[in-house]
Each structure stands twice: as structure tokens, then as C-alpha cells.
C-alpha positions as CSV (number, residue, x, y, z in Angstrom):
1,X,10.2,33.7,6.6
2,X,11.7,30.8,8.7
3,X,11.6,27.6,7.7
4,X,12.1,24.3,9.7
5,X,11.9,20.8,8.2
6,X,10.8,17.9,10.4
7,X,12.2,14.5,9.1
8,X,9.6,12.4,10.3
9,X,6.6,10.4,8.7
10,X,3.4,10.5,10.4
11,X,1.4,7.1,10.7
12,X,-2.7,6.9,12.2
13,X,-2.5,3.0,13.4
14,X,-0.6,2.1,10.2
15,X,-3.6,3.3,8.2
16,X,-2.8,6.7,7.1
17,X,0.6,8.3,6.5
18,X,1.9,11.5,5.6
19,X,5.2,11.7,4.3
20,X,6.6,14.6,5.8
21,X,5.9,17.7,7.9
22,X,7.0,21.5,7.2
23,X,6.9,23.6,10.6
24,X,6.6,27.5,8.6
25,X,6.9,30.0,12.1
26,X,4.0,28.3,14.5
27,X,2.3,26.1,11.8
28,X,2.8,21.7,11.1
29,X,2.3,21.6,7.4
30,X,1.5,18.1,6.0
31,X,3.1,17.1,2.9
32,X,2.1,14.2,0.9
33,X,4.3,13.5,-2.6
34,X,2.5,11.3,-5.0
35,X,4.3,10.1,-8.6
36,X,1.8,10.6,-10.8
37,X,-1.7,11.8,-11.2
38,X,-3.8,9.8,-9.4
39,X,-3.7,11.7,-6.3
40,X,-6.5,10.3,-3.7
41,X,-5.6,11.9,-0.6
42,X,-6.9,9.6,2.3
43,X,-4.3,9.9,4.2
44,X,-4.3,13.5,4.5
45,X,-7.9,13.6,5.0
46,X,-7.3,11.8,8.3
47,X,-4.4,13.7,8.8
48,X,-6.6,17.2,8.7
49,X,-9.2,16.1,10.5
50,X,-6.9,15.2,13.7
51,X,-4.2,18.1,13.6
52,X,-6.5,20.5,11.5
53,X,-3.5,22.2,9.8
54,X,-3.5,25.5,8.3
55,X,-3.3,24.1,5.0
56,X,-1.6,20.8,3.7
57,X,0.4,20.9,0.4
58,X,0.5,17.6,-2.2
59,X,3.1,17.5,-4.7
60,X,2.4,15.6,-8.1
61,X,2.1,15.6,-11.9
62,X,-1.0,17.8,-11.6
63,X,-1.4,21.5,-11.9
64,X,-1.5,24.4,-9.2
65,X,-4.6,24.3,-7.0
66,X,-6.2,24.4,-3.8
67,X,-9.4,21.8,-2.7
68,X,-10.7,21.2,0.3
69,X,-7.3,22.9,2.0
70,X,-4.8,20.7,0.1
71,X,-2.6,23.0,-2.2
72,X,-1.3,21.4,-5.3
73,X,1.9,21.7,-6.4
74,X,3.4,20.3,-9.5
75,X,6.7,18.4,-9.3
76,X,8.0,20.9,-11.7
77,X,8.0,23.8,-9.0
78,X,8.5,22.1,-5.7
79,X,11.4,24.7,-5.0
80,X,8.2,27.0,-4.7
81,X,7.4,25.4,-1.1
């Protein structure tokens, strides 16, 4: 497995961002980072909807878990990406 990181934020007309993209072989996964658990995820909604993404990973305070395509991953285990 092959990773690439893109350093790059991705903006929608300064209403959405996403804080950084993973390319994994031919995929552009979105990654979002958020500091605690309050983790409304607008701006990868509108992220998904225009690149539709394999899947899109969040990292936070919460647990492991997948909904509506966003993996969860707790800040503990980032190293896990």
C-alpha cells in the first residue's frame, strides 16, 4: 500500500473546507480533524456530494465508526490511517 499526502485545504466558495486530502493508489480521501466531540460534518457533506470519494475519514474525540461514508477515527489512533 502506497501512500501519497496532498498538503492542500479544499475550499467550496469559502463555505466548506476540508482540511486535508489522502491520495491511497487512485483514490482523493477527504480528511476533516475536529478537537472535540461535536463533530457536524457540513463541510464534508458538500465535499462528498461534488468529488463522491470512496470514503472520507474524520478524526476526533469520538469512537471508531462509519455513517453515511465518513469513517471515524479517534485521535488516539490516528497512526491507524
Amino acid at each position: 500500500m502506497h501512500l501519497n499526502y496532498i498538503i492542500a485545504i479544499w475550499e467550496s466558495d469559502n463555505t466548506a473546507e476540508v482540511d486535508f486530502l489522502i491520495q491511497k493508489e487512485n483514490h482523493v480521501i477527504p480528511v476533516e480533524c475536529k478537537a472535540g466531540n461535536h463533530v457536524k460534518a457540513k463541510s464534508m457533506m458538500v465535499y462528498m456530494e461534488k468529488y463522491a470519494p470512496a470514503y472520507a475519514i474524520r478524526i476526533s474525540a469520538r469512537n471508531f465508526g462509519m455513517v453515511q461514508g465518513i469513517k471515524s477515527v479517534p485521535l488516539y489512533s490516528v497512526f491507524c490511517i
